[in-house]
Backbone as JSON Lines, residues from 0, in Angstrom:
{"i":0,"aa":"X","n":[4.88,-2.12,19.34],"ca":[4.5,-1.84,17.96],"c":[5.76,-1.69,17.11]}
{"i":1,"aa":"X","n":[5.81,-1.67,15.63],"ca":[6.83,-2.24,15.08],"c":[7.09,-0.92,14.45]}
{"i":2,"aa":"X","n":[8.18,-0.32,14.13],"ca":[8.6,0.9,13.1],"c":[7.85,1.06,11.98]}
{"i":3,"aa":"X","n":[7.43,2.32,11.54],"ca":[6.76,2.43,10.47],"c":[7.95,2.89,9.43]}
{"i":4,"aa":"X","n":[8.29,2.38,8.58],"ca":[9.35,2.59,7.39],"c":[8.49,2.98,6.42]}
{"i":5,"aa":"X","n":[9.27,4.03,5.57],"ca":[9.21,4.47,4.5],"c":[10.39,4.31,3.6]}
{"i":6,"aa":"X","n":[10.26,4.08,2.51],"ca":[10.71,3.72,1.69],"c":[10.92,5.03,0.37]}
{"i":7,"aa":"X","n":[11.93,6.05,0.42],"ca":[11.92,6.82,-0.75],"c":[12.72,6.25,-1.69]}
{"i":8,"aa":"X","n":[11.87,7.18,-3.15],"ca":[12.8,6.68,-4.39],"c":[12.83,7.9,-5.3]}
{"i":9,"aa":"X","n":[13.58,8.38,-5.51],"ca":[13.57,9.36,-6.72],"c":[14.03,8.93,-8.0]}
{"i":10,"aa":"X","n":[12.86,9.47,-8.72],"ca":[12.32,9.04,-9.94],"c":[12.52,10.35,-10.64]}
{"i":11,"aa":"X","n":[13.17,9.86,-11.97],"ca":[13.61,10.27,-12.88],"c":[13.33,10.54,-14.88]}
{"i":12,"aa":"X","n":[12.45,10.34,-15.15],"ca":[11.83,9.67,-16.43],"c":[12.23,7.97,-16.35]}
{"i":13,"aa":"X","n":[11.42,7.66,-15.34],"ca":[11.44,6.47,-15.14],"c":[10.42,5.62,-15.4]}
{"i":14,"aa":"X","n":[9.17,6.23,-16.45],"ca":[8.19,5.64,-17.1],"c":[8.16,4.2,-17.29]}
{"i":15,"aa":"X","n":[9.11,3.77,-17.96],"ca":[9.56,2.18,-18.39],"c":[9.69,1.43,-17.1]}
{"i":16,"aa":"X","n":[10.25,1.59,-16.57],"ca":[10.55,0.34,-15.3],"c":[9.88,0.79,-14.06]}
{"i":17,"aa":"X","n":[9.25,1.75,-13.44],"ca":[8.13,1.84,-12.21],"c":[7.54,0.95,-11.83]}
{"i":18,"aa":"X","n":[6.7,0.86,-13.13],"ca":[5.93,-0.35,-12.75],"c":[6.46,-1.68,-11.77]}
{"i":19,"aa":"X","n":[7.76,-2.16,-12.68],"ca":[8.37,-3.26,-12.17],"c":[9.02,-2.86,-11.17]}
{"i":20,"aa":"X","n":[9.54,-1.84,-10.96],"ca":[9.91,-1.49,-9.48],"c":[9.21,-1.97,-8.29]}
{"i":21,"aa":"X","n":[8.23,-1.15,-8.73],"ca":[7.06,-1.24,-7.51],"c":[6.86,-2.73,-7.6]}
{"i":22,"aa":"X","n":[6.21,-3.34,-7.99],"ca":[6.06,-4.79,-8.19],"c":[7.12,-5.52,-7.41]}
{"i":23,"aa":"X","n":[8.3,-5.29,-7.42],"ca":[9.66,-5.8,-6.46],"c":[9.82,-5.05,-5.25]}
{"i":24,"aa":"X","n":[9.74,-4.13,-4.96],"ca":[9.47,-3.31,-3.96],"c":[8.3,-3.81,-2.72]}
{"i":25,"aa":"X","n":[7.39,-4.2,-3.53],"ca":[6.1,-4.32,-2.69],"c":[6.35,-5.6,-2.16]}
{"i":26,"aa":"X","n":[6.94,-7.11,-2.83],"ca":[7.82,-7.92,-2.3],"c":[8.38,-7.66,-0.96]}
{"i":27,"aa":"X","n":[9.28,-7.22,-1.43],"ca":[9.9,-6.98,-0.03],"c":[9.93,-6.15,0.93]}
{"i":28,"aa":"X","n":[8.59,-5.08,0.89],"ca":[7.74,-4.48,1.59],"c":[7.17,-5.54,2.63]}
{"i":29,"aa":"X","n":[6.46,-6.14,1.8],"ca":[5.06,-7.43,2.41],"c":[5.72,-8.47,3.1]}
{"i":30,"aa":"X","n":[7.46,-8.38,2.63],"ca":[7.98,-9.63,3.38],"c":[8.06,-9.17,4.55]}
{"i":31,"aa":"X","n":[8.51,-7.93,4.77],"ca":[9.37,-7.42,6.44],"c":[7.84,-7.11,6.92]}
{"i":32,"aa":"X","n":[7.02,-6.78,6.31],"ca":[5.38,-6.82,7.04],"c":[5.1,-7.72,7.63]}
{"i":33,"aa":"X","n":[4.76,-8.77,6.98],"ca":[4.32,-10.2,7.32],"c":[5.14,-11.35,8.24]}
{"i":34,"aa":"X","n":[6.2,-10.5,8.51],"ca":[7.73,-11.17,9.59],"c":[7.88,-10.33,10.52]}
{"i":35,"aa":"X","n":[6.7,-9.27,10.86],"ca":[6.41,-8.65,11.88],"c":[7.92,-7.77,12.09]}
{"i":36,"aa":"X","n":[8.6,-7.43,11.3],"ca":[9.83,-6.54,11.22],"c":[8.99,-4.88,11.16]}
{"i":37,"aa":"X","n":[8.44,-4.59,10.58],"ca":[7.77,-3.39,10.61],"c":[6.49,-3.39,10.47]}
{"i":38,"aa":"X","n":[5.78,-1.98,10.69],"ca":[4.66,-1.8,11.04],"c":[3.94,-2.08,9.44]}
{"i":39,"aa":"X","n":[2.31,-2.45,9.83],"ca":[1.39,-2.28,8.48],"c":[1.64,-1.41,7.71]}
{"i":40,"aa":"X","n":[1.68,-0.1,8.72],"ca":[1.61,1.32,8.04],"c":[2.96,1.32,7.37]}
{"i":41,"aa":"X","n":[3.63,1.03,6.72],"ca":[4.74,1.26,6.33],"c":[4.57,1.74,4.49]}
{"i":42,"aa":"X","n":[5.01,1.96,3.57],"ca":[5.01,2.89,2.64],"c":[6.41,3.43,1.92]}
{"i":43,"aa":"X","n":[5.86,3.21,0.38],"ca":[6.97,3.82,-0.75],"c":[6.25,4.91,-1.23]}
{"i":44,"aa":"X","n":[7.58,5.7,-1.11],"ca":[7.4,7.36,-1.44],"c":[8.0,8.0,-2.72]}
{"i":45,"aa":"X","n":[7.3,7.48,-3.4],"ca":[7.89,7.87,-5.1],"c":[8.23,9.79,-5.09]}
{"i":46,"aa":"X","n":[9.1,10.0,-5.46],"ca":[9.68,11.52,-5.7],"c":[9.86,12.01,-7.22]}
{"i":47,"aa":"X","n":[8.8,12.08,-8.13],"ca":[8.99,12.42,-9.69],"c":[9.83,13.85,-9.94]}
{"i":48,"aa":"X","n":[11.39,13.77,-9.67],"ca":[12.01,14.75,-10.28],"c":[12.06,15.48,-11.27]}
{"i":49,"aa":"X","n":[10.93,16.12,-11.9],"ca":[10.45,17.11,-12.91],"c":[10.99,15.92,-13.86]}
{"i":50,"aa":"X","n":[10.37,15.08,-14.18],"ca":[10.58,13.93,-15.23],"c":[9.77,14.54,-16.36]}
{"i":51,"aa":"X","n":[10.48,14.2,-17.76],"ca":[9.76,15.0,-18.86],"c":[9.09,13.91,-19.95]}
{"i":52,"aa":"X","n":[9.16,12.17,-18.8],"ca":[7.74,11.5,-19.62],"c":[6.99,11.48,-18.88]}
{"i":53,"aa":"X","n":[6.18,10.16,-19.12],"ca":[5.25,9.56,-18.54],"c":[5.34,9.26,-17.05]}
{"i":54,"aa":"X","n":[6.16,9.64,-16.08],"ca":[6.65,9.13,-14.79],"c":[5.47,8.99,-14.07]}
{"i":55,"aa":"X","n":[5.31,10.35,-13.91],"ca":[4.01,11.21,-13.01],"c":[2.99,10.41,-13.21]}
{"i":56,"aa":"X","n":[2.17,9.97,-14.57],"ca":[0.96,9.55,-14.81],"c":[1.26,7.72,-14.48]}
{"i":57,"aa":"X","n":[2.63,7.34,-14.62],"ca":[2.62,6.12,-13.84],"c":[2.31,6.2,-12.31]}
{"i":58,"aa":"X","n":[3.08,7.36,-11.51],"ca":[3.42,6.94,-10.03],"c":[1.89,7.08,-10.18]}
{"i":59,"aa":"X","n":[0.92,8.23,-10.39],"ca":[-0.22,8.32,-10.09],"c":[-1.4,6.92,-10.54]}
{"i":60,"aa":"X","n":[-1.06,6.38,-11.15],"ca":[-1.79,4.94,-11.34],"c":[-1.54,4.01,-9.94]}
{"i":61,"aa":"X","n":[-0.4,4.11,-9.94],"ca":[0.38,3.04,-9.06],"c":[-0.08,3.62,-7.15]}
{"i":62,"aa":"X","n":[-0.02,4.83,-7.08],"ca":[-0.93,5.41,-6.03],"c":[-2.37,4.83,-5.8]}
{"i":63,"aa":"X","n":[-2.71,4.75,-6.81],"ca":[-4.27,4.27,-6.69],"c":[-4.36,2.63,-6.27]}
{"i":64,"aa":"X","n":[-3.67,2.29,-7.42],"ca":[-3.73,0.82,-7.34],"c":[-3.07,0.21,-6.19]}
{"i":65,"aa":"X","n":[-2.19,1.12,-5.42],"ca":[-1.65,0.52,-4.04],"c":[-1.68,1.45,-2.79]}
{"i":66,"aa":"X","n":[-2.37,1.15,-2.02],"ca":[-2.54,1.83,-0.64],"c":[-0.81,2.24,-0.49]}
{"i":67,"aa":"X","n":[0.21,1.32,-0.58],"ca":[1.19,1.68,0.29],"c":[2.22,2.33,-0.61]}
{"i":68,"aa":"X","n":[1.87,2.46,-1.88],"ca":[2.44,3.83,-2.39],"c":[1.63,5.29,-2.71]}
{"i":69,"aa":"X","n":[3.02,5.77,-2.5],"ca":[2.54,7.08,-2.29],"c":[3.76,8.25,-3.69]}
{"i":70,"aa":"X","n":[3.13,9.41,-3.91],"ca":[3.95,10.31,-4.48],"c":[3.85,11.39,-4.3]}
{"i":71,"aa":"X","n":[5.27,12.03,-4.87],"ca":[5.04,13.41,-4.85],"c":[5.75,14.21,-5.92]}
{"i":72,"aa":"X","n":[5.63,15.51,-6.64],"ca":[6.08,15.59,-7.91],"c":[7.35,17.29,-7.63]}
{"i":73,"aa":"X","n":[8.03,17.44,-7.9],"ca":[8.49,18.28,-7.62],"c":[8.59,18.9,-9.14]}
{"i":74,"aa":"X","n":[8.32,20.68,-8.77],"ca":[8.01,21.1,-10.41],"c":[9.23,21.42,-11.01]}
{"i":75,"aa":"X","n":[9.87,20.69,-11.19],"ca":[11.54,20.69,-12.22],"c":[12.16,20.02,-11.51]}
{"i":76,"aa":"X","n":[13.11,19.63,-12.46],"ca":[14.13,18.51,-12.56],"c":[15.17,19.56,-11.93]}
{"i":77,"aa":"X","n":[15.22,18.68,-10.35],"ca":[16.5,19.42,-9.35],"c":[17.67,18.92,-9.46]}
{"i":78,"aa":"X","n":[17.55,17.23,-9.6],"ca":[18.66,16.35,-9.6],"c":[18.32,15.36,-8.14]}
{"i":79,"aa":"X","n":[19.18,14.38,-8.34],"ca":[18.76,13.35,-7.71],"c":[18.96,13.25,-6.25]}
{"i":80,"aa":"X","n":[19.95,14.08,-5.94],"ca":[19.7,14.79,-4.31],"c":[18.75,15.54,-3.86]}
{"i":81,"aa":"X","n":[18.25,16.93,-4.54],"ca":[17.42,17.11,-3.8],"c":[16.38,16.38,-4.37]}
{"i":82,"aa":"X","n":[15.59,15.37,-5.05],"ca":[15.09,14.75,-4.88],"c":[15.0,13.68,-4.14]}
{"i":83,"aa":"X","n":[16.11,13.39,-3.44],"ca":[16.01,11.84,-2.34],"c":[15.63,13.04,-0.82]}
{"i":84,"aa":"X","n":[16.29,14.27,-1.11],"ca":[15.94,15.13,0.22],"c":[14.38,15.42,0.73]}
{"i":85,"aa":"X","n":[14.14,16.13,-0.46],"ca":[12.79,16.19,-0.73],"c":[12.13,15.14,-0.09]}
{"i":86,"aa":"X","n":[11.83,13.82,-0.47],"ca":[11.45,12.75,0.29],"c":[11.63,12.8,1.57]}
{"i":87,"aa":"X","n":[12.43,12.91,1.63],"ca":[13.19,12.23,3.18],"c":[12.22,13.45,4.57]}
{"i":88,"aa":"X","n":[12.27,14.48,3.9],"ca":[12.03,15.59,4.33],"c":[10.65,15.41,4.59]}
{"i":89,"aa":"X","n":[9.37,14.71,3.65],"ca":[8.66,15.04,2.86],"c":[7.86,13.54,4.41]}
{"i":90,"aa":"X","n":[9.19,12.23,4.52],"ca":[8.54,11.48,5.41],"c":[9.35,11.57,6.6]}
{"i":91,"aa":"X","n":[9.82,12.33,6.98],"ca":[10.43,12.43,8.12],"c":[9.27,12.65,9.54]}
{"i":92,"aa":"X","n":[8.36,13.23,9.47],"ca":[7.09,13.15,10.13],"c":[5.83,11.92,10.14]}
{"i":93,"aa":"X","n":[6.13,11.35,9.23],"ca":[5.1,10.07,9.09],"c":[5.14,8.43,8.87]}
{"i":94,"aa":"X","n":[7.0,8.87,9.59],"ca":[7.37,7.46,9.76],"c":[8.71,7.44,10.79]}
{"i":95,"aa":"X","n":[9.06,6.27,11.11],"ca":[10.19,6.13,12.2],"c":[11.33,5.67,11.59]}
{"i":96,"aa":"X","n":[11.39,5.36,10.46],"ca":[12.61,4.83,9.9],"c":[12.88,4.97,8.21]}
{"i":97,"aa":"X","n":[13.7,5.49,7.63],"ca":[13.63,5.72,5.67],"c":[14.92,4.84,5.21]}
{"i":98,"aa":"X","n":[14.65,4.38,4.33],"ca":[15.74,3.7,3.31],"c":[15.22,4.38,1.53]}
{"i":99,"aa":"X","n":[16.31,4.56,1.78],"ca":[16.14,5.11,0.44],"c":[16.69,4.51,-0.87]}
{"i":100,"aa":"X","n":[16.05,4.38,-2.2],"ca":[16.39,3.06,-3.22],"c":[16.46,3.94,-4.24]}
{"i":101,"aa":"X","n":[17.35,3.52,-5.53],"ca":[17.38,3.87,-6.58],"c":[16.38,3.48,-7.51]}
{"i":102,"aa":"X","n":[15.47,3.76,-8.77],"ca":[13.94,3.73,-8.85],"c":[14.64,2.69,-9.93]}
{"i":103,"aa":"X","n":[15.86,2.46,-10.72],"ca":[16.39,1.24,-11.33],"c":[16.48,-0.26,-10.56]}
{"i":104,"aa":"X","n":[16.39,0.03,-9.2],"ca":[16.92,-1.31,-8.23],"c":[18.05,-1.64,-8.72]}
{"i":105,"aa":"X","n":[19.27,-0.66,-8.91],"ca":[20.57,-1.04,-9.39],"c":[21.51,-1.75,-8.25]}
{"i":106,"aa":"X","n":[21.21,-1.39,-6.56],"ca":[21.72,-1.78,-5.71],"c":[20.86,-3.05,-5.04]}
{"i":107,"aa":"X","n":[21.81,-4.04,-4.5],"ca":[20.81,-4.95,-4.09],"c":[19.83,-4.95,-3.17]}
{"i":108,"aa":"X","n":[18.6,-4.8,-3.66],"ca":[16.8,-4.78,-2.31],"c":[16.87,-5.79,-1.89]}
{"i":109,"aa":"X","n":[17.32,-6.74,-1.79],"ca":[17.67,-8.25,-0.38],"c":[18.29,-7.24,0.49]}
{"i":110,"aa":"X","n":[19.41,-6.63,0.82],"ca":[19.53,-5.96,2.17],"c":[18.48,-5.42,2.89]}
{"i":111,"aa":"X","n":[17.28,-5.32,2.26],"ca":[16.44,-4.32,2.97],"c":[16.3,-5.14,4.67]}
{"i":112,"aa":"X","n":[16.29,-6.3,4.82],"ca":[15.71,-7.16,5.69],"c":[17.1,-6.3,6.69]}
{"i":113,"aa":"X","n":[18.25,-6.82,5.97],"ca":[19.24,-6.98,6.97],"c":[19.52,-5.27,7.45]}
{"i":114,"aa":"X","n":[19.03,-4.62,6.49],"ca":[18.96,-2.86,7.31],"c":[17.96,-3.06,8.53]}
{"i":115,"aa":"X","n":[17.05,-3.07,7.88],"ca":[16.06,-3.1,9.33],"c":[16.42,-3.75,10.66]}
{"i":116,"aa":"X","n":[17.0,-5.48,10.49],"ca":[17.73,-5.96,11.44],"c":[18.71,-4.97,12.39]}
{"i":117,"aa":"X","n":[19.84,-4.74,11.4],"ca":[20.61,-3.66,12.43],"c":[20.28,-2.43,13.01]}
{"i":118,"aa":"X","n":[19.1,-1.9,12.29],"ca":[17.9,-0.21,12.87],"c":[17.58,-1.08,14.0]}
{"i":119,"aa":"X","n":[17.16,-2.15,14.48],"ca":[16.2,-2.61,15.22],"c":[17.26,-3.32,16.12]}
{"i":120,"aa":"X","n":[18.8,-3.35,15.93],"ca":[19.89,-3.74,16.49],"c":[20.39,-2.63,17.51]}
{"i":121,"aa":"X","n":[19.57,-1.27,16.89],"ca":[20.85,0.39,18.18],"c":[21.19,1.13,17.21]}
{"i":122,"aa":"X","n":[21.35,1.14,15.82],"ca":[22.13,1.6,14.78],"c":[21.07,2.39,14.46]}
{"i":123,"aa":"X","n":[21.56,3.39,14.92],"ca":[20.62,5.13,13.88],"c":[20.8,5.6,12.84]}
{"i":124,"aa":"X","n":[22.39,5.24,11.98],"ca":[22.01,5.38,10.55],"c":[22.92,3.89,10.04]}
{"i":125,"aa":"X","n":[22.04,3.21,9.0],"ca":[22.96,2.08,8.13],"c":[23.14,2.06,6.84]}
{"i":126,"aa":"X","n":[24.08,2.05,6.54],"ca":[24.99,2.54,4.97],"c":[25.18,0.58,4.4]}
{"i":127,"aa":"X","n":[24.55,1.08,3.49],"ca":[25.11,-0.28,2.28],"c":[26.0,0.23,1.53]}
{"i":128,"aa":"X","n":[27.52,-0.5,1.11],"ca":[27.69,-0.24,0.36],"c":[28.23,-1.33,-0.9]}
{"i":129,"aa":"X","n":[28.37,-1.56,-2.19],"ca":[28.16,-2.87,-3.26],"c":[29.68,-3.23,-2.7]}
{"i":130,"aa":"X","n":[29.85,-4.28,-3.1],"ca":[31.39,-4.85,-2.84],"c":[31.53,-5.82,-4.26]}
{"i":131,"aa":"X","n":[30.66,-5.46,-4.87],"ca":[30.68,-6.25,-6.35],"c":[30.21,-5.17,-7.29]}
{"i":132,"aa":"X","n":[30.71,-4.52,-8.39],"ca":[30.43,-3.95,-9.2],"c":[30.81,-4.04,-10.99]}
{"i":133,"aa":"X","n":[31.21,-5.36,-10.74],"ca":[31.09,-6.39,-11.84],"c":[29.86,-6.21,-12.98]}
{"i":134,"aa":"X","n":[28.92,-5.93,-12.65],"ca":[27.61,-5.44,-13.55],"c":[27.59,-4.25,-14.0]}
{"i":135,"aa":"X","n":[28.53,-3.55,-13.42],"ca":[28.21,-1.85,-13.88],"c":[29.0,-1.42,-15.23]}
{"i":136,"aa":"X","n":[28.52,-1.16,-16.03],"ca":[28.72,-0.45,-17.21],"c":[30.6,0.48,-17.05]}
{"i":137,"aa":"X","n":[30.67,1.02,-18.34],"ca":[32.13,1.91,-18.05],"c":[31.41,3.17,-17.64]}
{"i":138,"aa":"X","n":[30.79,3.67,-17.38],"ca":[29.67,5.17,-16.82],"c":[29.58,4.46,-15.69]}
């Protein structure tokens, strides 16, 4: 049987782009599904860091409308660690493997394949890190 991955993201007043997140996310969810890389059960774990828009009432649409997301809301804005902790914490019991994504997709989601490859290679933890940061702003 194949690893059940979870997928956390901490979310931030991230109202505007969720949607499209998820929408790219679920991509390359369904790809490593359907290439028998991980299990059915596999799952994105939205983390709404006391966001002060619309976040919450998106992830909760997006819950409905997709079996394989999931959320959870934490009551104030902790910051973006313990919100990726929170998660992690949150699927550390209901899955065998976490990658964790920024809810912008600022880092490239094509590695996801090649993480799993090396998890499924012996490697108990795998670190991406950009080697191009040519796109990034002066912040």
């Amino acid at each position: 049987m194949n690893d059940k991955l979870t997928l956390v993201i901490p979310c931030y007043n991230e109202e505007s782009i969720i949607d499209n997140t998820i929408q790219e996310v679920l991509v390359h969810l369904n790809e490593l599904i359907s290439s028998g890389k991980i299990s059915t059960e596999s799952n994105i774990l939205l983390v709404d860091d006391g966001s002060t828009d619309k976040t919450w009432e998106r992830i909760t649409v997006l819950c409905k409308k997709h079996l394989a997301v999931r959320g959870i809301k934490l009551s104030r804005n902790s910051g973006h660690q313990t919100a990726l902790i929170a998660g992690l914490m949150e699927a550390k019991e209901k899955c065998d493997v976490t990658i964790s994504l920024d809810a912008d997709l600022q880092d490239d989601i094509n590695v996801l394949k090649d993480f799993i490859d090396e998890y499924n290679r012996g490697s108990d933890i795998v670190y991406g890190v950009r080697s191009d940061r040519s796109s990034d702003s002066f912040f």
